[in-house]
C-alpha positions as CSV (number, residue, x, y, z in Angstrom):
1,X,7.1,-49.7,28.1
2,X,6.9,-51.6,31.6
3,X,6.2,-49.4,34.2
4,X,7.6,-50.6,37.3
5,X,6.4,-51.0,40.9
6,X,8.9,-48.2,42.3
7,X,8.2,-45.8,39.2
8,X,5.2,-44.6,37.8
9,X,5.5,-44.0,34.0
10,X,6.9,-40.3,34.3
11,X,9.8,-40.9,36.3
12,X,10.8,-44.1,34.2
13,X,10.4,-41.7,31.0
14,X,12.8,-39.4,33.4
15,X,15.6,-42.0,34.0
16,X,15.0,-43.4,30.2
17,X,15.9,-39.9,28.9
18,X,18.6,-39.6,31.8
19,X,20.5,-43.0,30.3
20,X,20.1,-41.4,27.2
21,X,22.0,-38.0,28.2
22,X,24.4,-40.2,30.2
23,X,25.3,-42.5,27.7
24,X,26.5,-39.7,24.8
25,X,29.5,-38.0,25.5
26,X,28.5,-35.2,23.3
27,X,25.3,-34.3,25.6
28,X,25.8,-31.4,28.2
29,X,26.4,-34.6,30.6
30,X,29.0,-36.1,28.6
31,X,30.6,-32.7,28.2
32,X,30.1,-32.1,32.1
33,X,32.3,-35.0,32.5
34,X,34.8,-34.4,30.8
35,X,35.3,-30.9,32.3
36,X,35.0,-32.0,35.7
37,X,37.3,-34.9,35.2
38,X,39.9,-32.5,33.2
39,X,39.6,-30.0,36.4
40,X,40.2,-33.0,39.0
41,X,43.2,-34.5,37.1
42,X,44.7,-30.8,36.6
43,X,44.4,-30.3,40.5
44,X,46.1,-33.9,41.5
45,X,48.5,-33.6,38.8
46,X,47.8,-37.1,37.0
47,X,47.7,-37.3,33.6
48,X,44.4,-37.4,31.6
49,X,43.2,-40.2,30.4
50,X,39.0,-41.1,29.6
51,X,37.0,-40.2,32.6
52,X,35.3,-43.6,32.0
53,X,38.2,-45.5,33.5
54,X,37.6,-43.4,36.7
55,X,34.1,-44.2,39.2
56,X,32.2,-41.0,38.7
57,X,28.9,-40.3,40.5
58,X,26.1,-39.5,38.6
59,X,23.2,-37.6,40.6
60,X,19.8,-38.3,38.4
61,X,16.7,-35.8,39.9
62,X,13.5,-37.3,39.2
63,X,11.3,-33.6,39.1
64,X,7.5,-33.8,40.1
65,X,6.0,-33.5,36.3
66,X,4.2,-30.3,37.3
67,X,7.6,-28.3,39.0
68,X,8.3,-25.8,37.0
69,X,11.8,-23.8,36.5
70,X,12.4,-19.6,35.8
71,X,13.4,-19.4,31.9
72,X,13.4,-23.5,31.0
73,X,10.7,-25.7,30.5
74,X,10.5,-28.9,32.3
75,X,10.7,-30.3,28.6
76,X,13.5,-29.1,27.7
77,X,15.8,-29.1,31.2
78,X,15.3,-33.0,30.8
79,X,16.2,-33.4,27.3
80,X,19.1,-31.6,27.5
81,X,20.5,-33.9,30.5
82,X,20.1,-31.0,33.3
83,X,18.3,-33.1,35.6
84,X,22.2,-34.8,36.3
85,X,24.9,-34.2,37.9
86,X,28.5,-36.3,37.3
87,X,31.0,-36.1,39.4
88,X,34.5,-37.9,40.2
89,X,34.4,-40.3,42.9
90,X,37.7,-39.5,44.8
91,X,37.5,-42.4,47.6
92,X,35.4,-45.6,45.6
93,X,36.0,-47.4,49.2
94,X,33.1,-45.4,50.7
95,X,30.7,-46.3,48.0
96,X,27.9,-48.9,49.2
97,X,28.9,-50.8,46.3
98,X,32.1,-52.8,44.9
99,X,32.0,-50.7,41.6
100,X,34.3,-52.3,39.3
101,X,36.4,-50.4,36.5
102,X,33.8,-49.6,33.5
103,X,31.3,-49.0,35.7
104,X,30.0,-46.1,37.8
105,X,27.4,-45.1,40.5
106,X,24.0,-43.9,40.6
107,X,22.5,-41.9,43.0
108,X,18.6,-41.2,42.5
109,X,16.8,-37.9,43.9
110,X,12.8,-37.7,43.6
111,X,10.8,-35.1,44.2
112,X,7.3,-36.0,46.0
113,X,5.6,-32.9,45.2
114,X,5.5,-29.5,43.5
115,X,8.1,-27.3,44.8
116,X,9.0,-29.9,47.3
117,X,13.1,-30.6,48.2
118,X,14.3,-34.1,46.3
119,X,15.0,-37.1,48.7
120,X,16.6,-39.7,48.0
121,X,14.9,-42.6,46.1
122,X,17.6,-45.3,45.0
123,X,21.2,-46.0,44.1
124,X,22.8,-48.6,41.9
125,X,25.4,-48.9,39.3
126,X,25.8,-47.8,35.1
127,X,27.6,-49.9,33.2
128,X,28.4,-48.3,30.3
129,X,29.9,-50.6,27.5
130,X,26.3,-52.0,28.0
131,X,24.2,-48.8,28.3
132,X,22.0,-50.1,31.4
133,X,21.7,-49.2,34.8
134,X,21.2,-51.7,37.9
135,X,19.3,-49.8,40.6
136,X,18.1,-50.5,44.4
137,X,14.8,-48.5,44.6
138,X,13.8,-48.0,48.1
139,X,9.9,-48.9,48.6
140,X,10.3,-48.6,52.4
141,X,13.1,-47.0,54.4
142,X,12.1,-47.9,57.5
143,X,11.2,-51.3,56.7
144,X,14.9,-51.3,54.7
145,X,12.7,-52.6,51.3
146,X,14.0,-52.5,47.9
147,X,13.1,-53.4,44.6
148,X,15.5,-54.3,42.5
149,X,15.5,-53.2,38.6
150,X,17.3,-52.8,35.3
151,X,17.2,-50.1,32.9
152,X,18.0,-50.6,29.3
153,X,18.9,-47.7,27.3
154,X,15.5,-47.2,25.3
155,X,17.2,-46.6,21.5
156,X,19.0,-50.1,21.8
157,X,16.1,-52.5,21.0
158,X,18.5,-55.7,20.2
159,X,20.9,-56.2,23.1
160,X,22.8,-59.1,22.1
161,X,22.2,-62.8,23.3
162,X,23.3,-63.4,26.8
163,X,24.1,-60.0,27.9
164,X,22.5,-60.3,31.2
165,X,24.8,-63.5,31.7
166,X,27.7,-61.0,30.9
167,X,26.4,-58.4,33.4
168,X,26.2,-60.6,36.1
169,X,29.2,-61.8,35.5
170,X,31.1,-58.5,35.2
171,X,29.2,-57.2,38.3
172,X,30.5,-60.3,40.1
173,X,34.3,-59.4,39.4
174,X,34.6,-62.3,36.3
175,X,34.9,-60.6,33.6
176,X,36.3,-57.7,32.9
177,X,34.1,-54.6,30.7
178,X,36.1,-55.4,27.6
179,X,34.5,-58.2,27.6
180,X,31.1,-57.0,27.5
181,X,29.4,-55.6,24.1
182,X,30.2,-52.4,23.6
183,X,26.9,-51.2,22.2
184,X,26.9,-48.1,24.0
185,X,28.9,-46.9,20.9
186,X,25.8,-47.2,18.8
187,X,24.4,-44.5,20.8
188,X,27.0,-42.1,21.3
189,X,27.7,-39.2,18.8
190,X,31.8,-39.8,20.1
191,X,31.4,-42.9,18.4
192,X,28.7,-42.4,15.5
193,X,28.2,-39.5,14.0
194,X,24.5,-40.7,12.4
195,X,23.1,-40.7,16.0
196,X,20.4,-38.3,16.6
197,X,19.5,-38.1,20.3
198,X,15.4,-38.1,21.2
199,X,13.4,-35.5,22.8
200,X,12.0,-36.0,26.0
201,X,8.3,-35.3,23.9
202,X,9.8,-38.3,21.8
203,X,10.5,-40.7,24.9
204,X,7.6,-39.8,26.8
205,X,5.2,-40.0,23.2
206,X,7.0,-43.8,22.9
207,X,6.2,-44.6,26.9
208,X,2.5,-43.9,26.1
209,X,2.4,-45.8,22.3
210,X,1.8,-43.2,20.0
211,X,5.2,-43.3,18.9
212,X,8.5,-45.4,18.4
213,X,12.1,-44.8,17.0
């Protein structure tokens, strides 16, 4: 796995295992969601459709590997997803992004040091139908520097040919997310049944190369 210059290999392990969660409805995340999404709907009296037609925020906190939590492991907090939070975005016009339908924003949280408070590290955009995330990390705040990076979801090792054509695309407002391929399904229990979602020992085991799915 590449680590890159704004993440060191724990916290890409972190937002790898994040995707993961976010990407399968069936995760705590995915049933987050829906929950939230059902609750918003009920209380502006729209009918309910799939959250994923709707901007929602998701909040990924990147921990520092040695914080630990009262009655969870670190371990198993991040592979079940609790590391996010999703919300409905109720006013997309405030957003420092044109996010366009299919797509949703990112908000990154890091935590420096051992029982430190989380600042924020980056934002960007998920695109589902692809399972990737475009993020803006920030190197310097001051100096308003940011390194920009793409995410793939670590289970999909053949994205098909020209999909970063199709993302730019979409993410310019020329295509629509129908018409990017949909292999989010392949890793998303909604969709396949066969899908059995990693650890975080498995993705972290796979970032170091001692194992591989």
């Amino acid at each position: 796995m590449q680590v890159l210059g704004a993440l060191n290999k724990f916290e890409q392990c972190v937002l790898n295992i994040s995707l993961i969660n976010i990407c399968n409805q069936e995760s705590h995340v995915g049933q987050e969601m829906r929950q939230n999404y059902n609750r918003w709907k009920g209380e502006v009296e729209e009918t309910i459709y799939t959250p994923w037609l709707d901007i929602h925020q998701f909040t990924i906190y990147i921990p520092h590997p040695d914080q630990e939590y009262d009655g969870i492991t670190l371990e198993s907090g991040l592979t079940q997803g609790y590391n996010v939070e999703v919300k409905p975005v109720n006013n997309p016009s405030q957003l420092p992004y044109r996010i366009p339908r299919g797509a949703h924003f990112v908000v990154l949280m890091r935590q420096k040091s051992n029982n430190s408070d989380f600042k924020i590290a980056g934002t960007g955009i998920f695109i589902r139908p692809l399972g990737v995330m475009s993020l803006d990390m920030i190197v310097d705040s001051e100096l308003g520097e940011y390194q920009s990076i793409t995410i793939k979801h670590p289970i999909i090792r053949d994205y098909p040919e020209g999909w970063e054509d199709k993302l730019n695309s979409f993410l310019r407002g020329e295509i629509d997310s129908i018409e990017l391929p949909q292999v989010v399904r392949y890793v998303d229990q909604a969709f396949n049944q066969d899908y059995r979602q990693p650890s975080w020992h498995d993705i972290y085991l796979a970032a170091t190369g001692f194992a591989g799915f």
